[in-house]
N, C-alpha and C positions, 0 to 999 in steps of 0.2 A: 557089343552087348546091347540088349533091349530093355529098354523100362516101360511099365504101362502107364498111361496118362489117365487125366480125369475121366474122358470117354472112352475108356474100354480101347484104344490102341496103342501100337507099340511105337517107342519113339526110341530112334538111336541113338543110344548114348557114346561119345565121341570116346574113340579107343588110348587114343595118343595125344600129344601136345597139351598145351595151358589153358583149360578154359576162361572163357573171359568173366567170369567171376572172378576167377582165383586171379588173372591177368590184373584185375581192376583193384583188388585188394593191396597184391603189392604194388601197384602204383601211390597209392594210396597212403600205406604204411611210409615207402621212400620217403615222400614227399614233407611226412611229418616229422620223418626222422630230419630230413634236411633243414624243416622250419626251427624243430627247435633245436639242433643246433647253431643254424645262425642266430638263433636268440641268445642262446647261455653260455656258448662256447665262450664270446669273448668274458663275459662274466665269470667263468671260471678259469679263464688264463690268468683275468687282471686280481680274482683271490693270489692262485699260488704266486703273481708275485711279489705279492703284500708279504708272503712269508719267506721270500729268497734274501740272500747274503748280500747280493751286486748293489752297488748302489743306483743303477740304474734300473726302471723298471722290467724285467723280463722274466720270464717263467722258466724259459728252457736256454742253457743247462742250469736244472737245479744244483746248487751248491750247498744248499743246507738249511735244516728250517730255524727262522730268525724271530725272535717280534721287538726288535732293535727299532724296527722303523713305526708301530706303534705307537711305542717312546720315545720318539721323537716328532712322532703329530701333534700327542698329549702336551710336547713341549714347547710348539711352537704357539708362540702367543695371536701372531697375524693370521693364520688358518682361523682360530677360533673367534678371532675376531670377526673377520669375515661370518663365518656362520651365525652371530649373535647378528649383525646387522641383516642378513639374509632372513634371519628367523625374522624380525623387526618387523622390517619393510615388510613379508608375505602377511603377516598378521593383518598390518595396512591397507595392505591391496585389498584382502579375505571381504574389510569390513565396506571401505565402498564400492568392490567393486558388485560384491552379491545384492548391496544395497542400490545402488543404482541399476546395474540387471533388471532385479524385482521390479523396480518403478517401470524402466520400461516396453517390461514385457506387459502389465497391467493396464499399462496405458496404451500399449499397442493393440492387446486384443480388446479394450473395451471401446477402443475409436473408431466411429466408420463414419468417416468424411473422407472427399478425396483428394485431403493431402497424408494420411496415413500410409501411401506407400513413398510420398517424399521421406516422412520422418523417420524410415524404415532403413531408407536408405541412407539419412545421417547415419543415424544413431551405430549402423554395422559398417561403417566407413573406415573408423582405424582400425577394422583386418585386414583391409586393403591395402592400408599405410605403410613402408617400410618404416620399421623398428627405429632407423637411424633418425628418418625426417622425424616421428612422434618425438625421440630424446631430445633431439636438436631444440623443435618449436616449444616444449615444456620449458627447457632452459632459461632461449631466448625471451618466451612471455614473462615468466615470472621473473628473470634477471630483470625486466624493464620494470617492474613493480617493487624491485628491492629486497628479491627473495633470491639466495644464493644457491646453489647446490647443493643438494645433501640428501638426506635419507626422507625429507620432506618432498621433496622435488621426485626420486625416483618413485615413493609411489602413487604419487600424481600422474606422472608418465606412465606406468606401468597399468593403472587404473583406468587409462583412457581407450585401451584395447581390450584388457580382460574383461571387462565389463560388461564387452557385446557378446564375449564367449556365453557369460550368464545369460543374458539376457535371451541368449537364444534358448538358452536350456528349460529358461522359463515358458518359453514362450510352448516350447515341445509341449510340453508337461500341461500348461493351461487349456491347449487343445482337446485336453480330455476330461475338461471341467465342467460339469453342469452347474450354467447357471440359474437354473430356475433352484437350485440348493438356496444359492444367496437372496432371490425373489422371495420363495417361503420364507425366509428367517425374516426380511425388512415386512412383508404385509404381518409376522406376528408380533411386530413390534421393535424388532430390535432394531441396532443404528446401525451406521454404513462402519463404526469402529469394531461394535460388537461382532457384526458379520464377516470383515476381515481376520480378527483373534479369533472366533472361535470357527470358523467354517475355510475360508482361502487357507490361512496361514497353515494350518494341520495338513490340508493338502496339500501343501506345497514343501510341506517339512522334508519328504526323500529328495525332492532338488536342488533345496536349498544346503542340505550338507552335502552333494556330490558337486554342484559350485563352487560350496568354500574349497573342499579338497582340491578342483581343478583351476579355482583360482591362484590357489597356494603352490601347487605346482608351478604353473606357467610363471609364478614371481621366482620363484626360487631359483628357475634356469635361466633366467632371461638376463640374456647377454648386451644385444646393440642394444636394446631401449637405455640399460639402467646405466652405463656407462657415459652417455655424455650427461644425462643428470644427475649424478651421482657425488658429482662434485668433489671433494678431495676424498670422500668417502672409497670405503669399497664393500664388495659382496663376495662372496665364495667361487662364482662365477669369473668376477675381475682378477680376483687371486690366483686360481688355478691359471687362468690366461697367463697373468705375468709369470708365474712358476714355471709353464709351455717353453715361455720365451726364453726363459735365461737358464736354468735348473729344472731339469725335474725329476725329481725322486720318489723312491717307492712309499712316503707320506700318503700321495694322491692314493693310491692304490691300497693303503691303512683305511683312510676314509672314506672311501667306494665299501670297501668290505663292513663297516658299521653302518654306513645308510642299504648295504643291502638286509642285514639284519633285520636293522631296525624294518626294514618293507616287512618282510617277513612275518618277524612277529606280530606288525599291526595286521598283516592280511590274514593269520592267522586267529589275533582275535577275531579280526571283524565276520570272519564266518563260522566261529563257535555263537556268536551272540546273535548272528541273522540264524543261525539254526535254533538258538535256543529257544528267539522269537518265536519262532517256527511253529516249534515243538508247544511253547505255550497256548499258540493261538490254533491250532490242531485239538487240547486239552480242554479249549475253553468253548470249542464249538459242540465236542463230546458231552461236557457236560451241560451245553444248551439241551441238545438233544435228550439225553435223560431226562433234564427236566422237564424237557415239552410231554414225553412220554409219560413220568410219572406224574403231570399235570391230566393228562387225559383218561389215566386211569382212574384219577382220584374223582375226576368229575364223573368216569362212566360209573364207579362204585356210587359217589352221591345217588345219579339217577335211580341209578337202581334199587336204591335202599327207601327212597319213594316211591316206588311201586312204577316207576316209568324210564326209562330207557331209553335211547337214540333210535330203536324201530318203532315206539310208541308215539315220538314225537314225530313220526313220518320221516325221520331219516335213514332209517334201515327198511328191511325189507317186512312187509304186512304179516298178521298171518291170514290164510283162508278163510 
């Protein structure tokens, strides 16, 4: 069959087989069916076996729905211990490490001398570090000064890597800072404090809280670092580990199913309130514009009720 093209001739339309649109579409469609299955599949194996019978964790064969093991997360006192210390320490890390980041992302993009790519290369040194050597030397240093291991120690160690995470985030982010913002505000008087609070800080506010969130992550899971300075201590992480090793029951898989929740409903708030923003800052530009508009009517009405006009004053058109 024939179709007609833009100039006026006919172009064959292919009678039989897949066109490679349609070819590329289901490539396409597979591809995402496959992705997020390997994303959720295991996340929803490891639900249904939060609610199986077995005392071992498995989904398949269901035996019947339980929440026996729940009641038995709820009652285990060393789980929750763990996650108090876990919550602890992330808090920890949150405060120096987005704090230290800031510093030396600030001081990265304001330096240009050239040792600025030496300090560069410190400062993002422990990503290169294996996990094991950072716990290790945190121990060792601070055991030589009289400081034992514990929940002090791990987020010291832990801090001395996440840190450059921020720091880079910062440094992203600063890239697209004008500084002649902070030039105008010091030639009109204000100080290098005042210019930091009210001009840096505000723009830096969307990565300073995607920092603390990925700071807090990276503490929560981290495994080799917080283990050798951890000291008799433990974290949720060291917990489940030794439960790996000797027992492990469908507890784990209780509490997998409440921090997925928990994801959920915060990812859930967090984009009703980024829409809400949204929505405000859409309402609030609407009502600039009205008022731009009912500002120029009201001055064209003034003109005009003086006997003179926007063409009178040479900005419209003369008459003959």
């Amino acid at each position: 069959m024939a179709e007609a093209t833009a100039n006026g001739q006919a172009r064959q339309r292919p009678t039989g087989g897949v066109s490679a649109e349609t070819l590329t579409r289901w490539t396409v469609n597979a591809y995402l069916l496959l992705f997020f299955a390997y994303m959720f599949l295991p996340l929803l194996i490891m639900v249904v076996a939060a609610f199986n019978e077995p005392g071992i964790p498995q989904a398949i064969p269901f035996e019947g729905l339980t929440f026996h093991w729940f009641e038995e997360l709820f009652g285990n006192a060393k789980i929750w211990a763990a996650v108090v210390n876990s919550l602890i320490i992330g808090v920890g890390v949150v405060v120096l490490a987005v704090t230290f980041g800031l510093s030396g992302a600030l001081l990265l993009t304001r330096l240009q001398t050239r040792g600025r790519t030496l300090i560069y290369g410190v400062l993002v040194s422990p990503l290169l570090t294996p996990g094991i050597i950072l716990g290790i030397s945190t121990l060792v240093f601070w055991n030589n000064l009289g400081v034992p291991g514990g929940l002090f120690l791990a987020v010291l160690a832990q801090a001395t890597f996440i840190s450059a995470y921020c720091m880079l985030l910062f440094m992203a982010r600063l890239q697209r800072f004008d500084r002649a913002l902070e030039e105008a505000a010091l030639d009109l008087g204000a100080s290098h404090q005042q210019v930091f609070w009210k001009i840096t800080l505000p723009f830096l506010r969307p990565t300073i809280f995607t920092a603390a969130v990925l700071a807090f992550l990276q503490s929560f899971e981290n495994f080799n670092t917080t283990v050798f300075a951890i000291g008799g201590e433990t974290t949720l992480t060291i917990q489940l580990a030794s439960m790996a090793r000797l027992s492990l029951t469908p507890e784990v898989n209780a509490l997998a199913v409440i921090f997925i929740v928990i994801t959920v409903v915060a990812a859930v708030a967090f984009e009703i309130k980024r829409r809400a923003e949204k929505a405000e800052q859409e309402r609030r530009i609407e009502a600039a514009k009205r008022a731009d508009a009912e500002m120029a009517a009201s001055l064209d009405a003034t003109l005009g009720g003086t006997g003179e006009s926007l063409g009178g004053r040479g900005l419209g058109p003369q008459p003959a």
